[in-house]
KEKE-3310 file (N, C-alpha, C; in steps of 0.2 Angstrom, whole numbers, plus 5000, padded with zeros to 4 digits):
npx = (5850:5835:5817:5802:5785:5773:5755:5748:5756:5773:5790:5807:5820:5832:5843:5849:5861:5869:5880:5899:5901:5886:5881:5870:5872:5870:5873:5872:5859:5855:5864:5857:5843:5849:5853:5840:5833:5841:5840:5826:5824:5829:5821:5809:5816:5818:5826:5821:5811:5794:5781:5771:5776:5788:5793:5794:5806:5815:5813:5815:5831:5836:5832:5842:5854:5857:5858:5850:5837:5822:5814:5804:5812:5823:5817:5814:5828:5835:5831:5829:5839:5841:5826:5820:5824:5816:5802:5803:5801:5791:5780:5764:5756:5738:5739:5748:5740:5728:5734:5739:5728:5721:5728:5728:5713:5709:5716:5712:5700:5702:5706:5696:5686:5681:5667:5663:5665:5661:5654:5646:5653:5667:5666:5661:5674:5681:5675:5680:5692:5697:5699:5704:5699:5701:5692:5681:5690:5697:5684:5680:5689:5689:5677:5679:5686:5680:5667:5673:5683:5688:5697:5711:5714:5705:5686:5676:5681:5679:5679:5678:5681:5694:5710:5724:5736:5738:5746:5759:5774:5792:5811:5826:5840:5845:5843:5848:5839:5842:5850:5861:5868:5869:5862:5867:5865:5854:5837:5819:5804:5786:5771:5758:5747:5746:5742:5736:5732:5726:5740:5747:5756:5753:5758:5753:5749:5743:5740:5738:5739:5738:5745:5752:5750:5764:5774:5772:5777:5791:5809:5811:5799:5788:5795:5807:5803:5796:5800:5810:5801:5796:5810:5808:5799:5799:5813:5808:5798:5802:5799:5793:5785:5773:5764:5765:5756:5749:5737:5727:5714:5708:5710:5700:5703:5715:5713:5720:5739:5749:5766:5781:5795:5809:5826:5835:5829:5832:5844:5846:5838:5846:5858:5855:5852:5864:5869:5865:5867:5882:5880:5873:5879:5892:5884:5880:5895:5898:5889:5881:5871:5862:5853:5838:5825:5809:5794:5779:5771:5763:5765:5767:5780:5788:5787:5794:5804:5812:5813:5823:5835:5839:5840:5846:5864:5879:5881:5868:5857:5845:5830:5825:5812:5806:5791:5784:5774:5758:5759:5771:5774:5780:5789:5797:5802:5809:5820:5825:5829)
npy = (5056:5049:5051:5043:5042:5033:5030:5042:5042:5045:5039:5034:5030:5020:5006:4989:4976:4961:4954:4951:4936:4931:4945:4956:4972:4987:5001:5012:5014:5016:5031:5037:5038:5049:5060:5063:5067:5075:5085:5087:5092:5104:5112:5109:5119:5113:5103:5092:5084:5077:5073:5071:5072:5062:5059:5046:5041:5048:5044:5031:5032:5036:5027:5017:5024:5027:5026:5024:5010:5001:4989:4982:4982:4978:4963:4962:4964:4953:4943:4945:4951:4959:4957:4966:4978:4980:4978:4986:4999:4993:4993:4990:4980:4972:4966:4974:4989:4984:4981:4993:5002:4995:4998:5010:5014:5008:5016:5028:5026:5024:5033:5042:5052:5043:5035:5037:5028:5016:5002:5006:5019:5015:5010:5019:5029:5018:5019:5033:5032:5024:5029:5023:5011:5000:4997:4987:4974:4979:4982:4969:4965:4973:4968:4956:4960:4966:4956:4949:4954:4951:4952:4956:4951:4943:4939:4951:4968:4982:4997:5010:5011:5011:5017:5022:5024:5026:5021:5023:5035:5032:5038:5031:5028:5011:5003:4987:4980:4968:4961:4973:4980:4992:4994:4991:5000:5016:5016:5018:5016:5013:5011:4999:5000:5006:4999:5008:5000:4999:5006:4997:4993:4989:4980:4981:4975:4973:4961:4956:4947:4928:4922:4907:4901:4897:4904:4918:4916:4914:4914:4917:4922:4931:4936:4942:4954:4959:4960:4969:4981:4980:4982:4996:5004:5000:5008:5020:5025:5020:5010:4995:4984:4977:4964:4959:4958:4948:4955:4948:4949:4940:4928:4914:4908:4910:4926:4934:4934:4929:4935:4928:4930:4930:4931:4923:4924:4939:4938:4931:4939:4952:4949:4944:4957:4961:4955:4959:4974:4975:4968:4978:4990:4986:4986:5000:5003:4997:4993:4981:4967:4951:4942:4932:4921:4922:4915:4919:4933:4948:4959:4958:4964:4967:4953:4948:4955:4954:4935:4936:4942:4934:4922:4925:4923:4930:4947:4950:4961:4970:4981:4995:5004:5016:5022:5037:5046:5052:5059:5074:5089:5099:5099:5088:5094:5102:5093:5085:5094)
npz = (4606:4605:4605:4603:4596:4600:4596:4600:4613:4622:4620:4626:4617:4619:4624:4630:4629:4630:4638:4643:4653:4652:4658:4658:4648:4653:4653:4643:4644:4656:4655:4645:4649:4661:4651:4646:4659:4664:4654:4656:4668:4665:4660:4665:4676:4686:4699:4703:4695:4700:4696:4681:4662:4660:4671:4678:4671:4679:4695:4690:4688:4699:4708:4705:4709:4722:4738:4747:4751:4747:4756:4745:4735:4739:4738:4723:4716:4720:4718:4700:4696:4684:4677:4690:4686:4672:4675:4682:4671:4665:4672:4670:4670:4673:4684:4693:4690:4697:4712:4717:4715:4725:4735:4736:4738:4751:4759:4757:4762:4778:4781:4781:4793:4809:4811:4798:4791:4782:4772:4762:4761:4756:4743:4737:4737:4730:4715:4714:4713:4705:4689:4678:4672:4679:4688:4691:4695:4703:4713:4717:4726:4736:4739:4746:4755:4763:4768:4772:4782:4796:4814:4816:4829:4836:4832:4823:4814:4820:4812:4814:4828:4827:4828:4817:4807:4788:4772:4777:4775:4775:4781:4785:4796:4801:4817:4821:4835:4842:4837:4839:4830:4815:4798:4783:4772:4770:4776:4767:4765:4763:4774:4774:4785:4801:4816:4831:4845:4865:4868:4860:4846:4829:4815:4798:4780:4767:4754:4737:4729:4729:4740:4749:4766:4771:4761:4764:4778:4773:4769:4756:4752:4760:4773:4774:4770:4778:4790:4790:4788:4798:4809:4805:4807:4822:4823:4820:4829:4842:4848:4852:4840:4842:4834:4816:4803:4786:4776:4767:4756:4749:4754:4763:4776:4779:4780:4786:4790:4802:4805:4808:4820:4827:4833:4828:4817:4812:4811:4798:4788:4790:4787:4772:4768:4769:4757:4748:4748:4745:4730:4725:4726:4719:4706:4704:4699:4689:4680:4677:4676:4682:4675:4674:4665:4664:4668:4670:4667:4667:4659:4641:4635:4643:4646:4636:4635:4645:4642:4630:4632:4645:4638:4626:4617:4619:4615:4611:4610:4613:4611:4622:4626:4635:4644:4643:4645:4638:4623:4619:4612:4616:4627:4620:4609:4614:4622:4610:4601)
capx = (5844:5827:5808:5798:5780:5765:5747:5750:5762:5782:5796:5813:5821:5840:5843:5853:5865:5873:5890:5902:5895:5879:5877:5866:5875:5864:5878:5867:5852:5856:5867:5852:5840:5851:5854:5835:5831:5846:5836:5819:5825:5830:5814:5805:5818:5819:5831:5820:5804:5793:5778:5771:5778:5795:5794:5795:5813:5818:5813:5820:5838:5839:5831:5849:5859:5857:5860:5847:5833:5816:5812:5804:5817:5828:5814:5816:5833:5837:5826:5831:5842:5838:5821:5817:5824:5812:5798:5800:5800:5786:5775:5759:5751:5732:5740:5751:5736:5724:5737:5741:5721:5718:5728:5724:5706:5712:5722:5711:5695:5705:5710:5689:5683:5677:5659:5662:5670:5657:5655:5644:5658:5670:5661:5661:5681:5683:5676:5684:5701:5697:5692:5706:5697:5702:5685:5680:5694:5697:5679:5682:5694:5685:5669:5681:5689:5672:5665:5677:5683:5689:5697:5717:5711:5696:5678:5674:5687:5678:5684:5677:5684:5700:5716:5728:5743:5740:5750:5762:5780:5799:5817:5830:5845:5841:5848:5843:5842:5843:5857:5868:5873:5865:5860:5873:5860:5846:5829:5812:5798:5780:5769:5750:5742:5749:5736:5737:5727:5727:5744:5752:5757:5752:5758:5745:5751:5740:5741:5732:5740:5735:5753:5749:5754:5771:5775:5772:5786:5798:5814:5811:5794:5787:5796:5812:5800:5790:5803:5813:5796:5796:5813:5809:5794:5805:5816:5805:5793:5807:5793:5792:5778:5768:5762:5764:5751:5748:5731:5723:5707:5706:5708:5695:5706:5721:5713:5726:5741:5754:5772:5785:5800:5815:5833:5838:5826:5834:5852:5845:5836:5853:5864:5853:5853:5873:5873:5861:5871:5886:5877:5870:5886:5896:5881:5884:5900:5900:5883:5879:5864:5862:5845:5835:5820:5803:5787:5774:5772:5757:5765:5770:5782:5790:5792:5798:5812:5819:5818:5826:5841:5841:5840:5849:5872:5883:5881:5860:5854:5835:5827:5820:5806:5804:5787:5787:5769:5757:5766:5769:5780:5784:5794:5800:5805:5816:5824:5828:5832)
capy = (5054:5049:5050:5041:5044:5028:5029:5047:5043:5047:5034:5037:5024:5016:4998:4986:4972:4954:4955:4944:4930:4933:4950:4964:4979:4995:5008:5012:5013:5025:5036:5039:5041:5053:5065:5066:5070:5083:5092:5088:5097:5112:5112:5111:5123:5109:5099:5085:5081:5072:5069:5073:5070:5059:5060:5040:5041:5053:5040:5025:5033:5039:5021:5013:5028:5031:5028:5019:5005:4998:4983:4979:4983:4972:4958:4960:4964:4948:4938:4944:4958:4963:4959:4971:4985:4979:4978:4996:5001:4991:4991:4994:4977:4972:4965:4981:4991:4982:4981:4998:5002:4992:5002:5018:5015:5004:5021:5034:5024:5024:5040:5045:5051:5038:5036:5038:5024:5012:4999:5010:5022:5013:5008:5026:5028:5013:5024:5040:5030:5018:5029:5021:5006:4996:4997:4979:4972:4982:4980:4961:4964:4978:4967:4953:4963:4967:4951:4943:4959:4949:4957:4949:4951:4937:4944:4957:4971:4988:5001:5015:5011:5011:5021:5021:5028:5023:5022:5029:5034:5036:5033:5030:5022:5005:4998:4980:4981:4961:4960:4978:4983:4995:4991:4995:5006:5019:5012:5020:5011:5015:5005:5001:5003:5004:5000:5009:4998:4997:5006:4993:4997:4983:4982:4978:4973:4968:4957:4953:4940:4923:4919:4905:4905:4896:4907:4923:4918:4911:4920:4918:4924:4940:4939:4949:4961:4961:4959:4975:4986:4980:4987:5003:5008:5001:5011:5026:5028:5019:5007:4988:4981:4969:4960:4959:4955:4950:4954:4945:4948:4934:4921:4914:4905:4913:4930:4937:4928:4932:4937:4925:4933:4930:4932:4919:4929:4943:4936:4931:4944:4956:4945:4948:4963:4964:4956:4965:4981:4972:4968:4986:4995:4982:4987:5007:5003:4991:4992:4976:4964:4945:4942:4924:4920:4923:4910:4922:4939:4951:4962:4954:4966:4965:4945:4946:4961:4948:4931:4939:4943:4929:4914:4927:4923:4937:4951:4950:4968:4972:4988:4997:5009:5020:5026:5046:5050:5058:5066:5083:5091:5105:5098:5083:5097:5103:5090:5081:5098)
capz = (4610:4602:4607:4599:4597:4594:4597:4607:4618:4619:4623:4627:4615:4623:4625:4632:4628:4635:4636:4645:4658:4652:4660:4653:4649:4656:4651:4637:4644:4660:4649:4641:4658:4663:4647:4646:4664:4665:4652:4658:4672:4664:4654:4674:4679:4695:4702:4702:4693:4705:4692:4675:4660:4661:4678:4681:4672:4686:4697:4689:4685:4705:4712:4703:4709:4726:4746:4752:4748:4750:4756:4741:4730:4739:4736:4718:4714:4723:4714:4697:4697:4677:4679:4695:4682:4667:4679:4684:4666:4660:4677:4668:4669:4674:4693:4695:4693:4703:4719:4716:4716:4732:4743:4737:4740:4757:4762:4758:4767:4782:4783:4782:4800:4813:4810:4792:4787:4780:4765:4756:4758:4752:4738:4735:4736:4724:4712:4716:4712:4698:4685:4673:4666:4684:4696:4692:4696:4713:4714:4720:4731:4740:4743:4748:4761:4768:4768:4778:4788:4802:4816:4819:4837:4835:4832:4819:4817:4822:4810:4816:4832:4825:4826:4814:4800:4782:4768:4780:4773:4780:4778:4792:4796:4804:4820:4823:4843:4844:4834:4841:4822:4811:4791:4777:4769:4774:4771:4764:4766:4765:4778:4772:4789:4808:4822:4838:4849:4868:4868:4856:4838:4826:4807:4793:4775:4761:4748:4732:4726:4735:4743:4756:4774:4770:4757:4769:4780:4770:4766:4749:4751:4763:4777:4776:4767:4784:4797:4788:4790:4809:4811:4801:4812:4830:4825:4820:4836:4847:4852:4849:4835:4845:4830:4810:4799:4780:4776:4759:4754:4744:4755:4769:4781:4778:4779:4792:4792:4807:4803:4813:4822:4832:4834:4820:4806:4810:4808:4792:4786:4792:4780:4766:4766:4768:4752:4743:4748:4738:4724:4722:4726:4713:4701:4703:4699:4683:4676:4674:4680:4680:4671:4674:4662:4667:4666:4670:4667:4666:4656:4639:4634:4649:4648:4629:4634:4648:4641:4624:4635:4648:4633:4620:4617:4620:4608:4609:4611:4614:4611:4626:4625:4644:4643:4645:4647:4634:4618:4622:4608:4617:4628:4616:4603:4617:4623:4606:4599)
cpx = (5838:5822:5805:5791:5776:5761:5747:5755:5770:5786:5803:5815:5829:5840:5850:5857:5871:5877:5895:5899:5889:5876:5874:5871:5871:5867:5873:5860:5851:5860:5862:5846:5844:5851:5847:5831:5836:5842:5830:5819:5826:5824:5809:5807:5817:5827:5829:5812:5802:5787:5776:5776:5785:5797:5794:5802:5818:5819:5815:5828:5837:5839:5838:5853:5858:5861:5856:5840:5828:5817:5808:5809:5821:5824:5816:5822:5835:5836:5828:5834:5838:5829:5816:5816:5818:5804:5797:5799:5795:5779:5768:5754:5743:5733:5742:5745:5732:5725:5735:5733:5720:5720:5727:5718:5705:5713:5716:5701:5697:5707:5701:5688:5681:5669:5657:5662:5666:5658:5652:5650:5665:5670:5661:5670:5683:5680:5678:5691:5701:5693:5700:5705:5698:5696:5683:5684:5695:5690:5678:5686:5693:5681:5671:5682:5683:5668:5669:5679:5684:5693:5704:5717:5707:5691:5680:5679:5680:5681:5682:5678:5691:5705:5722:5732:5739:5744:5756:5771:5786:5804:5820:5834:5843:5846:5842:5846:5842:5848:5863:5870:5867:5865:5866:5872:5856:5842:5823:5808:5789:5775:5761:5745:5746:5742:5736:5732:5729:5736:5749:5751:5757:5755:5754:5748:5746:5744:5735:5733:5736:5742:5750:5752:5761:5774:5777:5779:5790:5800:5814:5802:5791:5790:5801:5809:5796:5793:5808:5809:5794:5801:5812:5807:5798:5808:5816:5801:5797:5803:5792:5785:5776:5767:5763:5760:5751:5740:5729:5718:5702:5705:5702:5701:5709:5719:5719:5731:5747:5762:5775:5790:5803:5824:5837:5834:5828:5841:5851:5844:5843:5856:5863:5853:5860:5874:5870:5865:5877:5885:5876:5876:5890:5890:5882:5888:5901:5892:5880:5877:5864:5853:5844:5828:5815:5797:5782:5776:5765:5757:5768:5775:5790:5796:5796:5806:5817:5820:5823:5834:5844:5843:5846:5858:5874:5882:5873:5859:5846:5834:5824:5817:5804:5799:5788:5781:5764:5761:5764:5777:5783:5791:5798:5803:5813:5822:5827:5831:5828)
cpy = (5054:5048:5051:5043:5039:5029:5035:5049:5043:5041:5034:5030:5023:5009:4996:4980:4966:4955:4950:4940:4931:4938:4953:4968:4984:4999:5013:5016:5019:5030:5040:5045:5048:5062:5067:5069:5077:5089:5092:5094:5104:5112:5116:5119:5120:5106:5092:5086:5075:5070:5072:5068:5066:5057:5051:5038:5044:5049:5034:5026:5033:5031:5016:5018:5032:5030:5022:5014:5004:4994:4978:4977:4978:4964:4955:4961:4958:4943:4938:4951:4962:4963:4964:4976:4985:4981:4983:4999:4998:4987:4993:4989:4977:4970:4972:4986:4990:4983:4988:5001:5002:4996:5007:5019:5014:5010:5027:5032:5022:5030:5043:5046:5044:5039:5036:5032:5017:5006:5003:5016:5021:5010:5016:5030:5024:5015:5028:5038:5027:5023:5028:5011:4999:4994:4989:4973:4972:4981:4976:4962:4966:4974:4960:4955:4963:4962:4947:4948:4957:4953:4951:4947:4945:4945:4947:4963:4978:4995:5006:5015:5011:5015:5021:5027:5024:5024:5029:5028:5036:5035:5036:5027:5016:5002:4992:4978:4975:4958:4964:4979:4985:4993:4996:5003:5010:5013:5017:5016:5016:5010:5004:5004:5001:5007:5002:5005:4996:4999:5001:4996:4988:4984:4977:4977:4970:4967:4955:4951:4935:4917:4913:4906:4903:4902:4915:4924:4914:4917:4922:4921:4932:4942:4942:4955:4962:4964:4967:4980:4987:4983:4994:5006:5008:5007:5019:5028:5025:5014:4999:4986:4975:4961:4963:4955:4955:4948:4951:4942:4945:4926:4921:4912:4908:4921:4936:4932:4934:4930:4933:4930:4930:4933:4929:4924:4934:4944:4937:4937:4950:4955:4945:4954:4966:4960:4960:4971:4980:4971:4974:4989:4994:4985:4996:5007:5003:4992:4988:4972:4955:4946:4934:4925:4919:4918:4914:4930:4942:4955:4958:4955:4964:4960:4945:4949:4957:4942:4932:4940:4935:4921:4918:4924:4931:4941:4955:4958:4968:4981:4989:5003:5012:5024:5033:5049:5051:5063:5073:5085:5095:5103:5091:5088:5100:5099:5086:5088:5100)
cpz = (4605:4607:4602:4601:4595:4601:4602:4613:4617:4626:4623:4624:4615:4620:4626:4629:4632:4632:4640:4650:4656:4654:4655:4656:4650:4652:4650:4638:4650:4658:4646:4645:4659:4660:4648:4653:4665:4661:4651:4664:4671:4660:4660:4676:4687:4695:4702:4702:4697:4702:4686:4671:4659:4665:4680:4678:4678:4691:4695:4690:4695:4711:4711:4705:4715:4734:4751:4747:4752:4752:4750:4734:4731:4737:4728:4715:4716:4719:4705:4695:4687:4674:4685:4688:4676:4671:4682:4678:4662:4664:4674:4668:4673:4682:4696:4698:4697:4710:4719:4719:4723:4735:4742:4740:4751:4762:4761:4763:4775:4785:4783:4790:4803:4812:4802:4786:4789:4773:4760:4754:4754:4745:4732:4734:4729:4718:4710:4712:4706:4692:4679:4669:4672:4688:4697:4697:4703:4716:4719:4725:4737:4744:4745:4756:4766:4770:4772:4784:4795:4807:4817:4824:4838:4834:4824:4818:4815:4818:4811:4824:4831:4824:4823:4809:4795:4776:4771:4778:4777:4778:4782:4791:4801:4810:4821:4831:4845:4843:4837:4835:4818:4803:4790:4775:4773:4771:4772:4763:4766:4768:4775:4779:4796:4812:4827:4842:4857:4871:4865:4850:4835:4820:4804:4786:4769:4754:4746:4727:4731:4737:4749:4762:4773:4767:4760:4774:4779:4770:4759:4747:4754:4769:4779:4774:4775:4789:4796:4790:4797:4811:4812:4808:4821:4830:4823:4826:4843:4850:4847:4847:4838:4840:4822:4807:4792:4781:4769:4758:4752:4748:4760:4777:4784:4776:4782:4793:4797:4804:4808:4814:4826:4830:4826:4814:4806:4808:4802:4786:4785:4785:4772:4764:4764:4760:4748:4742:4743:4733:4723:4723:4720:4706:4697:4698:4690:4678:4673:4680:4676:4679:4670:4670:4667:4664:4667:4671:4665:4662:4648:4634:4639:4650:4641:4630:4640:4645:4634:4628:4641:4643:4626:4623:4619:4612:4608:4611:4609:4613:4616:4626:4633:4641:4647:4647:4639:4628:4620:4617:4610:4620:4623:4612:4610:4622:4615:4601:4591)
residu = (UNK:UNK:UNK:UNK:UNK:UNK:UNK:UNK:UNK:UNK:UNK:UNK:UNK:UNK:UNK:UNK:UNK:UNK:UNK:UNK:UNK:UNK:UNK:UNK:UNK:UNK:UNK:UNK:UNK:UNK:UNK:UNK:UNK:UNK:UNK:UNK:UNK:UNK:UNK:UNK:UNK:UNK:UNK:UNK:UNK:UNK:UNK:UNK:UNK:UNK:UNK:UNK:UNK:UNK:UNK:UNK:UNK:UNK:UNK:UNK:UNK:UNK:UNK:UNK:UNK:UNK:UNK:UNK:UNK:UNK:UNK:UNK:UNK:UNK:UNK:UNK:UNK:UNK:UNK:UNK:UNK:UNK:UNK:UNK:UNK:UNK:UNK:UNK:UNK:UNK:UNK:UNK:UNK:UNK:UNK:UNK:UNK:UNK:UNK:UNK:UNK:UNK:UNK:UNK:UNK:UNK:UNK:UNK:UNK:UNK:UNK:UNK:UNK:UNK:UNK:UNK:UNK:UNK:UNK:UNK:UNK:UNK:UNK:UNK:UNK:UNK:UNK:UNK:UNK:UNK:UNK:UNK:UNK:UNK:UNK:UNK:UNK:UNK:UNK:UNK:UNK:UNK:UNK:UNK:UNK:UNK:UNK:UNK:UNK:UNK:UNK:UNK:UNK:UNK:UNK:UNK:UNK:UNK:UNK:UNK:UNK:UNK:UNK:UNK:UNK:UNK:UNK:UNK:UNK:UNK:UNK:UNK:UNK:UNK:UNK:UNK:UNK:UNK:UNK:UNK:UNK:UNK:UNK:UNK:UNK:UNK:UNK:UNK:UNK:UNK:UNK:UNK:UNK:UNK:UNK:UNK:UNK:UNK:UNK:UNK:UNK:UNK:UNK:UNK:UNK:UNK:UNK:UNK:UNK:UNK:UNK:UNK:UNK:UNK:UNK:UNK:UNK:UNK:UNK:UNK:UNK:UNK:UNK:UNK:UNK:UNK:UNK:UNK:UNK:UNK:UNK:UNK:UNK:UNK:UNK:UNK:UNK:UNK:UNK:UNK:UNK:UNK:UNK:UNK:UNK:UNK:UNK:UNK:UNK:UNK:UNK:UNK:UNK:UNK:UNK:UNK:UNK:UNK:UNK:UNK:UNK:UNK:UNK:UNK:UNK:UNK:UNK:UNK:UNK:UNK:UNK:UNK:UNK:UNK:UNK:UNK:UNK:UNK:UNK:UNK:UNK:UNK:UNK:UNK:UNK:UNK:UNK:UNK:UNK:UNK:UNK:UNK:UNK:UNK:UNK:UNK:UNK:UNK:UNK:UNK:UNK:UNK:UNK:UNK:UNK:UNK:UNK:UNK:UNK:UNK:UNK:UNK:UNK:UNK:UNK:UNK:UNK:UNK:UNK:UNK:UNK:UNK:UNK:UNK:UNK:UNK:UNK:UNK:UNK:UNK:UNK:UNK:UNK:UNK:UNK:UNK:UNK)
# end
């Protein structure tokens, strides 16, 4: 095993390799994940490191070796199974943090008392959360939100009148009560904001890209990811979700767009899922991932480490680098010995 060390920080250096059909071989690469967590853990003296140093390998190795799945995972496994993985291991660009940003700020101005929960205070949160080089960025998106601030109701949306969950987490088995059959897998989701208004529960979702309303509820777009987090919550409070919302900051129009449903999207949606499970079980198994080239990428490591294997012949092997944190020799001396 190696860890490397540039510019301070330590890297867990593996890699992969296309091998027949054009799959990527992982083997390699989780082989590796794994030896290093085994003896991060004994270093911890845990069972599972949940953060700190190394602690996103932890999380990567278990998100390919588990039981049950997000809703966003199955977005992007779907979409390019050896990109999702890349994508975990070299989340660090300028959109990631931004999002990422938003709803922290989103979630913890939400969570401030009634009566509290102001623009100046939010102002003051985005702050508190942005102190790595992001505030601008988040900044904009903040004073977006505020500025349009409609309410999906009509009117103005009252947030000190407001009752709500945010960034609220869970994971459950899934019955889909329209269909009569439960999902393959468990699901884990974290929701951005549930509304209790009037006795109804509403779901909230931001985005800060500028997806348009089509694109929201396509299949190819956000609505199995939406219509997944309407069963979740159903079939956590036992209580039917009135309405689903994307909210995007960014736009005017299109600041609130409503989620469609019926019977058909759930069939759909269902079916997706039944493959997805197949796929991910067959991966388990074989470790091996189809990988499609990428036209935009924010990260541009990222884009070089998939299209190098998507365009590369059989044989190609890529260096992958799993950021570890902060060099920290102590535990680096004891894990590479």
């Amino acid at each position: 095993m190696e860890i490397r060390t540039m510019e301070g920080k330590d890297y867990l250096v593996s890699s992969v390799q296309v091998g027949k059909q054009c799959l990527v071989e992982t083997d390699k690469l989780f082989n590796d994940m794994l030896e290093f967590i085994t003896l991060l853990r004994e270093y911890n003296k845990s069972d599972f490191v949940k953060d700190g140093y190394g602690a996103n390998v932890e999380h990567i190795y278990r998100k390919y070796n588990t039981d049950y799945f997000s809703p966003t995972f199955l977005k992007s496994f779907t979409e390019n199974q050896f990109g999702c993985l890349a994508h975990d291991i070299y989340s660090t660009g300028d959109s990631n943090v931004r999002g990422i940003n938003f709803h922290k700020v989103m979630e913890l101005y939400y969570k401030l008392p009634k009566g509290e929960r102001t623009y100046e205070n939010a102002l003051e949160v985005t702050k508190e959360v942005c102190t790595d080089g992001s505030y601008d960025k988040v900044l904009e998106y903040v004073e977006y939100y505020f500025k349009r601030h409609n309410d999906y109701l009509g009117g103005k949306l009252d947030d000190n009148a407001l009752e709500c969950l945010t960034e609220h987490k869970g994971k459950c088995e899934i019955f889909v009560k329209s269909l009569g059959k439960k999902l393959p897998m468990k699901m884990k989701y974290i929701i951005d904001r549930l509304d209790y208004r009037d006795d109804k529960i509403y779901l909230i979702d931001y985005k800060t890209g500028s997806p348009t309303a089509d694109k929201c509820n396509s299949f190819d777009g956000y609505l199995p990811q939406m219509t997944l987090y309407r069963w979740a919550i159903e079939n956590e409070f036992d209580m039917e979700i009135t309405d689903t919302y994307l909210n995007i900051p960014k736009k005017i129009k299109d600041f609130y767009v409503r989620v469609n449903r019926s019977n058909r999207i759930d069939e759909v949606v269902f079916e997706m899922c039944e493959r997805f499970y197949k796929k991910y079980e067959k991966f388990k198994q074989d470790r091996l991932l189809r990988v499609k080239p990428v036209d935009w990428c924010d990260n541009q490591e990222e884009k070089n480490v998939i299209n190098t294997l998507a365009y590369g012949g059989v044989d190609t092997e890529v260096e992958i680098l799993v950021p570890l944190g902060e060099t920290n020799n102590d535990i680096k001396d004891f894990i590479v010995g």
